[in-house]
C-alpha positions in Angstrom: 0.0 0.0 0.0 0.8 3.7 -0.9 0.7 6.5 1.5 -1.8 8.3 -1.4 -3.8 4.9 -1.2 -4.3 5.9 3.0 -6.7 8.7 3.8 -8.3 10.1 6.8 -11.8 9.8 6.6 -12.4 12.1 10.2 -10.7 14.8 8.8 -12.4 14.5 5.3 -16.2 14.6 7.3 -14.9 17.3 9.3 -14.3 19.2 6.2 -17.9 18.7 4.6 -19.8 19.1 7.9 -18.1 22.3 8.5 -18.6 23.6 4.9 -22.3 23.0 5.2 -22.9 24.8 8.6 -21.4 27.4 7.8 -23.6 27.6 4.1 -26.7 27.3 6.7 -25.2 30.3 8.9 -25.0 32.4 5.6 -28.1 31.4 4.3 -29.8 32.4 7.9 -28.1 35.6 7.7 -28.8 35.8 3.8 -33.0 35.3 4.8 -33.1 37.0 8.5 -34.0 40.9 7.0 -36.4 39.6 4.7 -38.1 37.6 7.6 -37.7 40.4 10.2 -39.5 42.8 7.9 -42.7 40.6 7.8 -43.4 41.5 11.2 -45.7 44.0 12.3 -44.2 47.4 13.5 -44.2 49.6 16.7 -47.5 51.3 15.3 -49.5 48.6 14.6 -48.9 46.9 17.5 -49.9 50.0 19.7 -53.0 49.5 18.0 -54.1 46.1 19.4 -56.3 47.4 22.0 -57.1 50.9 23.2 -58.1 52.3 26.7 -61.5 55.0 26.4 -62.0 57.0 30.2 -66.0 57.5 29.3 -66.1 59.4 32.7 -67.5 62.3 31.0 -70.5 60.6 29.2 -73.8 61.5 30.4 -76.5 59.4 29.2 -77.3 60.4 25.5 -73.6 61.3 24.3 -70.8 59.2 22.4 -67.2 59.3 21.7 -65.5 58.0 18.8 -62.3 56.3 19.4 -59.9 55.4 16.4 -58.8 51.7 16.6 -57.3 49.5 14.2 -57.8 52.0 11.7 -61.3 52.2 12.1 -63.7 54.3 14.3 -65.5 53.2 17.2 -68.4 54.9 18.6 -68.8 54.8 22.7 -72.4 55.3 23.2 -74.0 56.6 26.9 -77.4 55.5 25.5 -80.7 57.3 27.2 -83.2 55.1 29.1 -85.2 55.6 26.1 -82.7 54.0 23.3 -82.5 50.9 25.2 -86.5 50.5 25.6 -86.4 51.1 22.0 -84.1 48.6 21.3 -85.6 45.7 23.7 -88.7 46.7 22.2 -87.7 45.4 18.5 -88.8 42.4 17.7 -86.0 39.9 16.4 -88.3 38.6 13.2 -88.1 42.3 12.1 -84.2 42.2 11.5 -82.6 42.4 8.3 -79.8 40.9 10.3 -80.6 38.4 13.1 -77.2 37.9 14.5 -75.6 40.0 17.0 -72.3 40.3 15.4 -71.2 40.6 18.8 -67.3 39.5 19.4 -67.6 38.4 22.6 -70.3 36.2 22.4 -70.5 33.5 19.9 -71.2 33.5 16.4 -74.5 32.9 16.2 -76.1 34.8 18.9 -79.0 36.4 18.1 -79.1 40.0 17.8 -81.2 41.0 20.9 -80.7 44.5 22.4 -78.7 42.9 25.5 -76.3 40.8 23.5 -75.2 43.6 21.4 -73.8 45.1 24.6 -72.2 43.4 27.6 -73.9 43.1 31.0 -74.4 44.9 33.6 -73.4 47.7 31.2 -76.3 47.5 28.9 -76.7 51.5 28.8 -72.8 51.7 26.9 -73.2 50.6 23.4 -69.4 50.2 21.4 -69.0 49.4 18.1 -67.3 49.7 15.0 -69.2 52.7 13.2 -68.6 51.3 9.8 -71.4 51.1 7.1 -71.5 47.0 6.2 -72.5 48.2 2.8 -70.0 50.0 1.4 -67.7 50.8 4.6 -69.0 54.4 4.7 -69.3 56.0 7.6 -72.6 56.3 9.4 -73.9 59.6 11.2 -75.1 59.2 14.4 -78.3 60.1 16.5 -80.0 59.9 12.7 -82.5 58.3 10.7 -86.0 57.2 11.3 -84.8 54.3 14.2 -82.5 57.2 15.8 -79.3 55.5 15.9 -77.2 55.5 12.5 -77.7 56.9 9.1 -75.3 56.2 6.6 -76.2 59.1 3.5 -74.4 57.5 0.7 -76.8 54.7 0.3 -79.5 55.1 3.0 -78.8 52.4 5.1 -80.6 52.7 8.6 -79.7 50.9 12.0 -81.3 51.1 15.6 -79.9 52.2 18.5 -78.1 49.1 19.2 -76.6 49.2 15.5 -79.0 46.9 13.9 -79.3 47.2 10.3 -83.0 47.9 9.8 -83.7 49.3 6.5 -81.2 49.9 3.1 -78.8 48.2 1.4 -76.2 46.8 4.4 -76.1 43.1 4.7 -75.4 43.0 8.6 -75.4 44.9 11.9 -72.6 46.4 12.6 -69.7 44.7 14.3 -69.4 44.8 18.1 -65.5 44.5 19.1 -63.9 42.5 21.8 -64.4 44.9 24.8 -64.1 44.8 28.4 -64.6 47.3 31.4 -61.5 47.5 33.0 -63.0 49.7 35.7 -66.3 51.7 36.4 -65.2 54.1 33.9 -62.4 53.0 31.4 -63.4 50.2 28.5 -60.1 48.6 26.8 -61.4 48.1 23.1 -59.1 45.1 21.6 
């Protein structure tokens, strides 16, 4: 035998074991920006939930919030609106389910399950037309909760679509009461 015939098969592994770890070191340091980039930035995540002090609502007033991009409308609503919206009758509903976040899918869309309870005066919800995504005005419209002008669509004081062109009530967000006076939206 020749010494070119003898080889060293450890050292030979070595080699190829180390050549590949260090192609999957550059290929992680090729990738890493392009991953880092897909994830969402300082802003975005501020918007995940939002804290509303509604210690200045009197009954009757609302406050609209920006969250997620979109507004939502804190409603104080009078002992009135709520009468008014127990008093509708659930086979008279374009839209028969709640659309409420926090409670299953397909709960109906009585007064109380569009708000929480215990808290059935404060009405929140995403003021967004489910037509067209205009943006309805409040305290309007023959049902006196929202009109939405471009193309007449009509919901109740709890937000129930009621006459026009929407498809659904509009959407309740995940909410909670975090104290007597402060709702975290998100």
């Amino acid at each position: 035998m020749s010494a070119t015939d003898i080889h060293d098969p450890n050292r030979r592994d070595f080699l190829y074991v180390a050549t590949g770890m260090a192609a999957v070191v550059g290929a992680g340091a090729v990738a890493w920006p392009f991953i880092d980039q897909m994830r969402p930035d300082a802003s975005t995540l501020a918007l995940a939930s939002v804290e509303v002090d509604v210690a200045s609502l009197t009954p009757g007033m609302s406050l609209v919030v920006k969250w997620r991009g979109k507004p939502v409308v804190v409603r104080n609503r009078t002992e009135q609106e709520m009468k008014d919206g127990e008093a509708v009758n659930l086979a008279d509903l374009k839209d028969p389910i709640a659309r409420n976040a926090n409670l299953p899918s397909d709960a109906p869309a009585t007064d109380a399950n569009r708000t929480t309870p215990g808290k059935e005066a404060w009405m929140v919800m995403v003021q967004v037309c489910t037509h067209l995504g205009c943006i309805p005005l409040g305290q309007e419209g023959e049902f006196g909760g929202w009109f939405c002008p471009c193309h007449g669509s009509v919901y109740d004081t709890a937000g129930r679509i009621r006459k026009g062109p929407a498809p659904e009530n509009m959407a309740v967000p995940v909410f909670q009461f975090i104290s007597d006076t402060k709702i975290r939206i998100g």
